[in-house]
N, C-alpha and C positions, 0 to 999 in steps of 0.2 A: 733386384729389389723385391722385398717380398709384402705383402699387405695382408693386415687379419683384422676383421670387424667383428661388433660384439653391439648385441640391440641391447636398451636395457626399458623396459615399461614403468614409466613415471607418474600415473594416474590412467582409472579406468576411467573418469569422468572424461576425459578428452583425448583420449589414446593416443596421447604423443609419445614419438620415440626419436632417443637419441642413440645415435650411430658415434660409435668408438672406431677408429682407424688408425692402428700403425700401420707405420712404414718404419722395416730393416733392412738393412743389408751390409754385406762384408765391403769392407773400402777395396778396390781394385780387382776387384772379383767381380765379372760381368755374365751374360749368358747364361742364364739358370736352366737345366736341363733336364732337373727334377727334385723331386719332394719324399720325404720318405721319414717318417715316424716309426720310430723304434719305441716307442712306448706313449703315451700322455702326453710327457711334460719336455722332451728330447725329438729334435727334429734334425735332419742329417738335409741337408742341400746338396745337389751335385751341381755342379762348374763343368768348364770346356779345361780340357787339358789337366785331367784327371785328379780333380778338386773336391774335394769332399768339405763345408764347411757344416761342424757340430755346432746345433742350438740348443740350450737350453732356456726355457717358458715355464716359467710359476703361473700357477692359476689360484688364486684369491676367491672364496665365497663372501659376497655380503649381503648382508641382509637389509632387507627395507620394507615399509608400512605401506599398506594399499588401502581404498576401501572397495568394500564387497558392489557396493553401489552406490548411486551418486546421491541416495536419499537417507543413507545409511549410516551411521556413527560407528558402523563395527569396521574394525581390520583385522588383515590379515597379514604375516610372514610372508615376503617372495625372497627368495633366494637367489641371489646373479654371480655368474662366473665373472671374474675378470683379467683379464695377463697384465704380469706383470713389463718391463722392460726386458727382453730377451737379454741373454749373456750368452757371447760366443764362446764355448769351450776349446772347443780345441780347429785346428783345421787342418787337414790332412791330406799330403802329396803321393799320389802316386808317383810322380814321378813321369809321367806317359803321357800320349798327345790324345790318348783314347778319352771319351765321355764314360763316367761314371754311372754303372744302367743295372746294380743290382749289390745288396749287401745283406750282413748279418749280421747280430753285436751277439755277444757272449757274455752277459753281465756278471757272469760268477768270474771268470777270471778277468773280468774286464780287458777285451780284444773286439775286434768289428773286422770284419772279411769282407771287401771289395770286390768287384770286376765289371771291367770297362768295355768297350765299345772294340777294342783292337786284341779281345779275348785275354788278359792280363787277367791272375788273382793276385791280391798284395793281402797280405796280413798285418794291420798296426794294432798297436798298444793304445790303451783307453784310459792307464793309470793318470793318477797326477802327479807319483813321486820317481817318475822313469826316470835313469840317470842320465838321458844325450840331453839334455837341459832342456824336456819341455815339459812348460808350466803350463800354468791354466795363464790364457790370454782375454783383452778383450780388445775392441774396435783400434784401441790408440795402437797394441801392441800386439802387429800382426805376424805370426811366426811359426812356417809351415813345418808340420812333420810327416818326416818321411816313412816310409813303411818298416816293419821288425825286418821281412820278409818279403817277396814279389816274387812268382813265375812269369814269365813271358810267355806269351802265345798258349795260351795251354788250350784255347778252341781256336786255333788256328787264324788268327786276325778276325774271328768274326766274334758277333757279341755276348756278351757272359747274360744270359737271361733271368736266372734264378741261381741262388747260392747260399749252404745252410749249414752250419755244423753238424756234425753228427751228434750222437748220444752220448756217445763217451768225450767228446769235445777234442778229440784226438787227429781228425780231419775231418777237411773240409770238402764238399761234394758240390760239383758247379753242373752246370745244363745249359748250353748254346746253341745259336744260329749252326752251329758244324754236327745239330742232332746224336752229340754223344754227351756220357755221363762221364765226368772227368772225379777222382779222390784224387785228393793232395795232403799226404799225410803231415803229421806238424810234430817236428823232432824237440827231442828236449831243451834246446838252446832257442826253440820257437820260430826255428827254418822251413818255410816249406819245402816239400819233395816228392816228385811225382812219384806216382805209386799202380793206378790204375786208370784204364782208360776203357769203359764199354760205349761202342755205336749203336745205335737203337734204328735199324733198319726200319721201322715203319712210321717215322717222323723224319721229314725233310728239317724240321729246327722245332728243338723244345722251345717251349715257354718260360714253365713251371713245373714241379715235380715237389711231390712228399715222401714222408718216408714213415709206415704207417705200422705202429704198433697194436698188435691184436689181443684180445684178451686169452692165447692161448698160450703166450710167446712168440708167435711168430711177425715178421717184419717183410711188410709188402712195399714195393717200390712204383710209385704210381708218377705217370706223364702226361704231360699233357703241350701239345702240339700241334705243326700243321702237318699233311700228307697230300699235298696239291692245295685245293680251294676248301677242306675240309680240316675244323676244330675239330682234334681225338683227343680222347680222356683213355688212356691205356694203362692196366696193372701188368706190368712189367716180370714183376715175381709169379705171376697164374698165367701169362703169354694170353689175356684176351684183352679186349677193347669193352669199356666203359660206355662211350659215349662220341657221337659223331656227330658231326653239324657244320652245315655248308654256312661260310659265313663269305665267302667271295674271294678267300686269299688273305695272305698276312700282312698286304699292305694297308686296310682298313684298320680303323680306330676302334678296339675294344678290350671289353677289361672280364677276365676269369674268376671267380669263387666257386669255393668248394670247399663244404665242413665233413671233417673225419672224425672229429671226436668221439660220436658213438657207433662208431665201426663194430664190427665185429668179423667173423669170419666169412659172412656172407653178404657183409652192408657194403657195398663201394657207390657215391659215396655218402652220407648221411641225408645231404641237399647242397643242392649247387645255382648257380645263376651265371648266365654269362649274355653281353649286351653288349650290339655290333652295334656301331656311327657308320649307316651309307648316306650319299648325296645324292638327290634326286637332280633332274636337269632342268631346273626350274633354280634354283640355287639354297631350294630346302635339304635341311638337315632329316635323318629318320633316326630312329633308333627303336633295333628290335631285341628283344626281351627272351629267352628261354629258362626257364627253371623247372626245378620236380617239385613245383606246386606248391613252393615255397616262398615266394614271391610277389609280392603285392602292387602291380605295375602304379597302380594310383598313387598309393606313397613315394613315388619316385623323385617326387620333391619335398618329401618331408625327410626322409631318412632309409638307409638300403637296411637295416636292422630289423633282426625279425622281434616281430613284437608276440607272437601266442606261439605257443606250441604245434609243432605241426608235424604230419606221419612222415615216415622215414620212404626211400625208395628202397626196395628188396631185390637183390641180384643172385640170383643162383651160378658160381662162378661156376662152378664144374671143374673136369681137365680139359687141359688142351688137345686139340684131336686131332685138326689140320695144320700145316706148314706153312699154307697159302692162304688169300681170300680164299671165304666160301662164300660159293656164286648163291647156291638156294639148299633149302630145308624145306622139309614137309612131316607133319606128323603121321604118325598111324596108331589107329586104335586098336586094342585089344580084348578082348571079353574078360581078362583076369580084370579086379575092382582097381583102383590105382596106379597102372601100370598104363605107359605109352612108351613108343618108339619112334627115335628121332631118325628121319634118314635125311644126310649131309652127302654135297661134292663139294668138291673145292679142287684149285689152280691146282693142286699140290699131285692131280691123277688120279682121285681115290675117294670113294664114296663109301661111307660109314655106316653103323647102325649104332645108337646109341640108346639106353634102357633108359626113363624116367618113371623110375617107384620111389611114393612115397616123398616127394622135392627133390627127389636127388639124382641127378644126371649122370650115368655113369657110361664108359664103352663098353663094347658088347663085341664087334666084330668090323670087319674091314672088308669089303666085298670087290 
């Protein structure tokens, strides 16, 4: 069962407010396991036993008269959202005893990519004129469709965290609990078939990952995971690490952002926020906050949207030098104007020198 309220303000003179409350839900479809909006007006429900039910929600503007004050004859325009009565579109079997714990929709060719809880990708069709006879339904007439396509096991029974089309819409790219990047290419009768499989040794299980286009051409592959008790943000294509943060382990309640949009070759990544649930022993809740200063903890119950313009954080990626952790770094100065020298060890046996002229990090020598 799902519930959506809507305030609407009726007069300034007495600031009453009426509370709008539906209630939906799919007939015999229990246990909701999650929420996921693929756009505005389109909401996607996950079920136990690999259920996907498609919402669609109109949203209606109206308009109504106020006055400025209670002494006053003028008004004004207020403008109010309203939903309409949801219509279930379609609903969608994996077929699997797994929980549905990540997806994507493809709106140009109209297709949605799944994966469950028991490491399953399925690929279904999103038309309404598909031929195995599925229409568009509503509450009286409930009638599951199955997938175009389904791999089995492609993260090894463990959970499908994040899943994305590619560019070319040609495959699909998954990240799991089994810490590897799984493609699944998508043949022309719309089969999937495995194709590639990279481990990402330095994550115990992804999260999330992007796939970041730069303004030079080039395509960086960014992760983000655990490595013990520690949240990493790792660019996968430069082999360094973004961002680290002890959050206590992956069995705590929290949620990741991160905007790429104005990347560029040296932005990773534009601003991010991310905000752990611990329980204190008292039976209070906490919740801590980290952002690149982009983030307005006050707002926190008005809205997580950034509302002003704000600086960017700047990463000088460099290359990659060591194999291993590096334990310490220390700089040195040099009497040339602009010029410093990094010296690194790291796990890997081997201590560096590396030149910094000018912003720019470059090796130098290997001692």
């Amino acid at each position: 069962m799902i519930m959506m309220k809507e305030k609407k303000k009726v007069g300034d003179a007495d600031l009453k407010r009426i509370k709008k409350i539906m209630t939906f839900s799919a007939k015999s479809y229990v246990a909701i396991q999650g929420l996921k909006w693929i756009d505005e007006s389109n909401l996607l429900v996950f079920h136990i036993k690999g259920i996907v039910v498609w919402w669609k929600i109109s949203f209606l503007t109206v308009s109504s008269s106020s006055s400025l004050s209670s002494s006053s004859q003028s008004e004004k325009l207020i403008a109010h959202r309203w939903f309409s009565n949801p219509i279930m579109e379609r609903i969608f079997s994996m077929g699997t005893v797994g929980v549905p714990t990540s997806c994507s929709c493809d709106w140009l060719s109209q297709r949605l990519a799944v994966g469950d809880s028991r490491g399953n990708v399925a690929l279904f069709d999103m038309k309404t004129d598909v031929t195995n006879n599925n229409k568009r339904i509503d509450d009286s007439c409930e009638k599951e469709q199955k997938p175009s396509s389904i791999l089995n096991n492609v993260h090894r029974k463990e959970h499908v965290t994040d899943i994305m089309f590619s560019d070319d819409k040609r495959k699909i790219l998954s990240v799991g609990n089994d810490g590897a990047i799984h493609e699944s290419s998508i043949g022309a009768d719309g089969e999937l078939n495995r194709s590639l499989s990279i481990p990402v040794s330095t994550l115990s299980g992804i999260s999330k990952f992007w796939s970041i286009s730069h303004q030079n051409g080039r395509v960086s592959i960014i992760a983000a995971g655990f490595h013990g008790n520690n949240f990493t943000l790792i660019d996968l294509t430069n082999s360094c690490q973004l961002l680290c943060i002890g959050t206590g382990g992956r069995q705590r309640r929290m949620d990741f952002w991160a905007d790429f949009s104005n990347n560029d070759t040296c932005r990773f990544p534009y601003m991010h926020q991310l905000v752990i649930c611990t329980h204190r022993r008292d039976g209070r809740a906490e919740l801590h906050v980290h952002s690149a200063e982009s983030f307005n903890v006050n707002s926190l119950h008005q809205t997580c949207h950034i509302q002003r313009p704000l600086p960017s954080i700047q990463y000088n990626i460099g290359s990659p030098y060591h194999g291993e952790m590096i334990n310490d770094a220390c700089w040195c100065e040099t009497s040339t104007p602009n010029l410093s020298i990094l010296l690194s060890g790291s796990n890997d046996c081997t201590a560096k020198l590396s030149v910094y002229r000018n912003s720019i990090l470059s090796f130098n020598k290997e001692l």
